[in-house]
C-alpha positions, 0 to 999 in steps of 0.5 A: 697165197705165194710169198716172194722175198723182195725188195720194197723201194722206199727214199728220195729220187735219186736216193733209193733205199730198199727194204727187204720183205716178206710180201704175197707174190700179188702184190704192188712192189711197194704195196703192203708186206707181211714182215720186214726182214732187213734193209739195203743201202746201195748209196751207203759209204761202207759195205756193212752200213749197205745191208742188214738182214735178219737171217732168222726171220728169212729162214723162217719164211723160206721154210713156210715156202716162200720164194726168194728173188734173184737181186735178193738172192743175191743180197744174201750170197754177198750177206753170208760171204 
């Protein structure tokens, strides 16, 4: 089983809201996940209500092996600045 860090959409049309997940590389983008890892907000008014991330639990599974998408890598890069 390959684990990919992905996002999940969730929200309205035209009101996109994304969970960042922990979810098996088979899986549907909006099927079931293994964990939660934190969430995005694009349509948020101010930069620290757009994201939250739970780095530990993203460390823990990039250590177990999992792999992390590009827009999510790039989440985290804004993240950790």
């Amino acid at each position: 089983m390959a684990v990919t860090i992905r996002l999940s959409r969730q929200g309205a049309k035209k009101q996109p809201q994304y969970l960042i997940v922990a979810v098996d590389s088979a899986k549907k983008r909006d099927g079931a996940y293994l964990e939660k890892l934190g969430h995005y907000y694009p349509r948020a008014k101010t930069a620290k209500e757009k994201i939250a991330v739970n780095s530990d639990l993203v460390k823990k599974w990039q250590s177990r092996g999992a792999q992390v998408s590009q827009t999510v890598g790039q989440l985290l890069k804004t993240v950790a600045q």
